[in-house]
C-alpha positions in Angstrom: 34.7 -43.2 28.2 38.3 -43.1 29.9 38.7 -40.5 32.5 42.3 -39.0 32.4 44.1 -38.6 36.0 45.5 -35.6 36.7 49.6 -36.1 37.2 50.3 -34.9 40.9 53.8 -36.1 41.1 56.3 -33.2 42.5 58.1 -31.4 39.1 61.3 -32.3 40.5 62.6 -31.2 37.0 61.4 -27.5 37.9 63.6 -27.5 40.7 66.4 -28.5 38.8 66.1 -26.1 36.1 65.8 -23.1 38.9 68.9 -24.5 40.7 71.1 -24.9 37.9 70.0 -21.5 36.3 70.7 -19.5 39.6 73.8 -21.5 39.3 74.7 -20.1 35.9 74.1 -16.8 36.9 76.1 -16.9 40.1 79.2 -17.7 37.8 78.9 -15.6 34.7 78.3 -12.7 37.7 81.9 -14.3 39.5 83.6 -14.5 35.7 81.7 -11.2 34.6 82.8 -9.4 38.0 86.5 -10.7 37.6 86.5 -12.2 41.1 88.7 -14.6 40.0 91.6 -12.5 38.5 94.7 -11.7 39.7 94.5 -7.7 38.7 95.3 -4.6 40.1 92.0 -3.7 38.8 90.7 -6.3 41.6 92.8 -5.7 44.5 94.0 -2.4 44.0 97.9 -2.1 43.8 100.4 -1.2 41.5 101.4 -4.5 40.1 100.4 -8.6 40.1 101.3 -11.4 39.1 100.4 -15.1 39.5 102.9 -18.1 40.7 102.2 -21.0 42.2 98.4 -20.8 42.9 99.3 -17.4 44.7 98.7 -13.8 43.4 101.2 -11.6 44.5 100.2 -7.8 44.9 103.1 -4.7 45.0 101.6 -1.5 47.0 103.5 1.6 46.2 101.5 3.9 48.8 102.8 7.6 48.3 103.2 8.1 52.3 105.4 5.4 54.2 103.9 2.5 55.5 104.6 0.0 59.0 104.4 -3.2 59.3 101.7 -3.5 60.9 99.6 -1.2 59.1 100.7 -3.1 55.7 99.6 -6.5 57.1 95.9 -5.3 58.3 95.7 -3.8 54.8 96.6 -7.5 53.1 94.3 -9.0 56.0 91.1 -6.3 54.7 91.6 -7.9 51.0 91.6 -11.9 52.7 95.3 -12.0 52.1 98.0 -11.4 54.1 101.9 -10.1 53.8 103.7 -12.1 50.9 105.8 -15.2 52.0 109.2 -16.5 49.7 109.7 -19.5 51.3 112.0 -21.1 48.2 114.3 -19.1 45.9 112.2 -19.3 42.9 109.6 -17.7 45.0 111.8 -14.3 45.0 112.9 -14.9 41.4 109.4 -14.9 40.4 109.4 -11.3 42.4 112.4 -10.2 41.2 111.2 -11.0 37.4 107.7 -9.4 37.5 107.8 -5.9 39.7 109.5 -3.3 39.3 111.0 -2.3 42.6 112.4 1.7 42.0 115.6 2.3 43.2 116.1 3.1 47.2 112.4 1.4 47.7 111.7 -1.2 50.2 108.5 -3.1 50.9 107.7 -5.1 53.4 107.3 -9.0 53.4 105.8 -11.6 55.7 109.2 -12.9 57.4 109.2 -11.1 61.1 110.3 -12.2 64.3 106.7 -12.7 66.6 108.7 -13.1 69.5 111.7 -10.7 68.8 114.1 -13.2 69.7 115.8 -13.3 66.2 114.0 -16.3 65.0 112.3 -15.6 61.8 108.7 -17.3 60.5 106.5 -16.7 57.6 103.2 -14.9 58.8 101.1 -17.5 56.7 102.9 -20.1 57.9 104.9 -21.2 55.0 108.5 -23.4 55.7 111.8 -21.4 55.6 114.2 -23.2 52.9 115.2 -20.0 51.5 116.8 -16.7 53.0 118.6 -13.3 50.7 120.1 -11.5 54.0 122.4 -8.5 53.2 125.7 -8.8 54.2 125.3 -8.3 57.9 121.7 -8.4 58.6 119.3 -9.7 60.3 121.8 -7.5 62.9 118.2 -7.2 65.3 119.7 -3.5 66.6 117.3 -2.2 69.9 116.4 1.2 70.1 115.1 2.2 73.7 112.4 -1.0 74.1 112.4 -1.3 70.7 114.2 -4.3 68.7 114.1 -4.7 64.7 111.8 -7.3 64.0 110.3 -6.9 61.0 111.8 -7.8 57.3 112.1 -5.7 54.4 112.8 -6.3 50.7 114.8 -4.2 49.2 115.1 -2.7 45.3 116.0 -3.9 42.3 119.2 -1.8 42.6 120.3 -3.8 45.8 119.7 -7.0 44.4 116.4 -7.6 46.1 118.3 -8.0 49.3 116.5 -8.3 52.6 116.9 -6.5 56.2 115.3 -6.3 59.5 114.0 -3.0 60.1 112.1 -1.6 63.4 108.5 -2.7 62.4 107.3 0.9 63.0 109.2 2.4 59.9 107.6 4.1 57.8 110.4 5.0 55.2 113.6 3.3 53.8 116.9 5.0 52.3 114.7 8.2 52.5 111.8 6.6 50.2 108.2 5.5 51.7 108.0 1.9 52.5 106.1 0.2 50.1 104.4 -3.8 51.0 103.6 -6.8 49.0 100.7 -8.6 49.8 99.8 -12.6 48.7 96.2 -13.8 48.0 95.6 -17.7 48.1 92.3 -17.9 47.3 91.2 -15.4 44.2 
């Protein structure tokens, strides 16, 4: 009579099954949850839009909003204040929100050191600037000195300004922000 021998190698198969079902989970729950959209639905917002890799967020908030205030809100979503470092950049702006008439938002180009040189806050190389006639003009009030960059509305062309990062409103409209997400 044969005796049979029990099989005590390790079900390394079991393993794999478990890993690569809790692995199918995990991304029909990312896919299911739309983690990986660019929406307003995700970020909040009033408008988005995708270019480059990048989603691009418009704010309208009903109060005015400073500079400061605008990036820590970008920052609380892991994004930060939008860069345009090339012209097709602020095309792609231009093209997909709506920016009312007499609104400004503010965008990432500031001045860290207030000396009048400008830099992305994420970073990005400067090959593009849409200055109004006249600006950056850097004006000081009391210890104050404008530092901070604003895009204006459709109706101005999209121009930008420096503005006193503390601002809250903009031709007599609440300041508005655009925020960019890298990662989505």
């Amino acid at each position: 009579m044969e005796s049979e021998v029990e099989d005590r190698r390790f079900p390394w198969w079991l393993v794999f099954t478990t890993v690569a079902g809790l692995g199918l989970v995990i991304f029909l729950a990312y896919w299911g949850l739309n983690l990986h959209q660019c929406t307003t639905k995700r970020f909040g917002g009033d408008a988005a839009f995708v270019y480059n890799g990048t989603c691009f967020v418009k704010y309208d908030p009903p109060a005015g909003i400073d500079w400061d205030t605008a990036l820590r809100n970008c920052e609380a979503k892991g994004g930060t204040l939008a860069s345009m470092p090339y012209e097709t950049y602020w095309q792609q702006f231009m093209e997909h929100f709506d920016l009312p008439n007499s609104r400004c938002y503010w965008i990432g180009l500031y001045s860290p050191n207030k000396d009048g040189q400008y830099v992305w806050r994420d970073g990005a190389p400067i090959y593009f600037v849409n200055w109004a006639m006249g600006q950056p003009d850097s004006i000081i009030r009391g210890n104050q000195i404008q530092s901070c960059v604003l895009l204006h509305s459709n109706k101005l062309g999209g121009l930008w300004s420096d503005e006193f990062c503390s601002e809250t409103y903009c031709d007599g409209q609440p300041i508005g922000y655009i925020c960019e997400y890298k990662k989505y």
